[in-house]
C-alpha positions in Angstrom: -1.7 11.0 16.9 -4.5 9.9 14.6 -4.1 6.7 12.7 -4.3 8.6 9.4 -1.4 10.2 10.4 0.7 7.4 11.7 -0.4 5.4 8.7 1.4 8.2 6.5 4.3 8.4 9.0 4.5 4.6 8.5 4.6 4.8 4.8 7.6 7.0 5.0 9.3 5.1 7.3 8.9 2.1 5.3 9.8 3.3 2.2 13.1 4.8 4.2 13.8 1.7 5.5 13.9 0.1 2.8 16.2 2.2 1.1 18.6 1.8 4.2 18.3 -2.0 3.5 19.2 -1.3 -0.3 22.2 0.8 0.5 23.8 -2.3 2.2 24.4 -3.2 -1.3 26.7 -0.7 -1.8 28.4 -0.1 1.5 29.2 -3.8 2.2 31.4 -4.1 -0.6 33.3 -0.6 0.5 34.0 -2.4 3.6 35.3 -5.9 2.5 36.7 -5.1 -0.7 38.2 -1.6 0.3 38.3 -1.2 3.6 36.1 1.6 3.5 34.2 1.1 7.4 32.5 4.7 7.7 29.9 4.6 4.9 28.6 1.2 6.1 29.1 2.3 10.1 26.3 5.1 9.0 24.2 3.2 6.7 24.0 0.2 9.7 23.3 2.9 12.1 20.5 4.6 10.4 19.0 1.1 9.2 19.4 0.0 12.3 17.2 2.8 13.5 14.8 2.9 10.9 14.5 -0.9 11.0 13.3 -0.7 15.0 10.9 2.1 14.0 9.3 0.6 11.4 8.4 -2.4 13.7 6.8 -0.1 16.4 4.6 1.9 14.0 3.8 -1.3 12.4 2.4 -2.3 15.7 1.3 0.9 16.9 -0.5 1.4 13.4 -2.1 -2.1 14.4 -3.6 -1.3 16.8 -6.0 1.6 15.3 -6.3 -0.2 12.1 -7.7 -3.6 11.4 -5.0 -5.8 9.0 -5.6 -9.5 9.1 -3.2 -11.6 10.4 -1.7 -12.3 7.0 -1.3 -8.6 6.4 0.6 -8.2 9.5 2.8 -11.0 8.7 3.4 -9.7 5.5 3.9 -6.1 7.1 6.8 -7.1 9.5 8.2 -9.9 7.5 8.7 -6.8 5.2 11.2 -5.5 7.7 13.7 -8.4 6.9 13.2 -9.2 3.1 15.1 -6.5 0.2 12.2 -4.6 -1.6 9.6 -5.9 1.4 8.8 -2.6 2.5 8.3 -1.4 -1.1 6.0 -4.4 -2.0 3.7 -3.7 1.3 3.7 -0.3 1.0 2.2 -0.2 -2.6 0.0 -4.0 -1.7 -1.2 -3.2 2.2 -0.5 0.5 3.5 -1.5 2.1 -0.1 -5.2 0.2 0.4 
């Protein structure tokens, strides 16, 4: 796959990521406040998912295309941080 490509595919996944992330705001109280476990079992699943992805195409994207080492900090630091992967995506993968 080219790396214009997997840059794109990256983008998406980012942005999808971080929306998993977000949704953690809602399901978490469905599951301590109401007892609600299925939303949260989904959200965690697909996060969990789109969370491992992210990572590889980060450093599969890496590889083709030169970030410094401050932009791949920034770029998997991302991952872990709410609105990280919106930040990067409009600051390092939009460049």
């Amino acid at each position: 796959m080219e790396a214009q490509k997997q840059l794109k595919l990256l983008k998406i996944i980012a942005i999808l990521e971080g929306i998993s992330y977000l949704l953690f705001g809602i399901t978490m109280p469905l599951k301590y406040q109401f007892d609600m476990l299925l939303p949260n079992k989904i959200v965690g699943q697909a996060h969990g998912l789109l969370f491992i992805t992210y990572i590889l195409l980060v450093f599969v994207v890496s590889l083709k295309i030169s970030y410094t080492k401050k932009e791949l900090f920034f770029l998997y630091l991302a991952s872990i941080i709410p609105f990280g992967t919106f930040i990067v995506d409009k600051k390092i993968l939009s460049k």
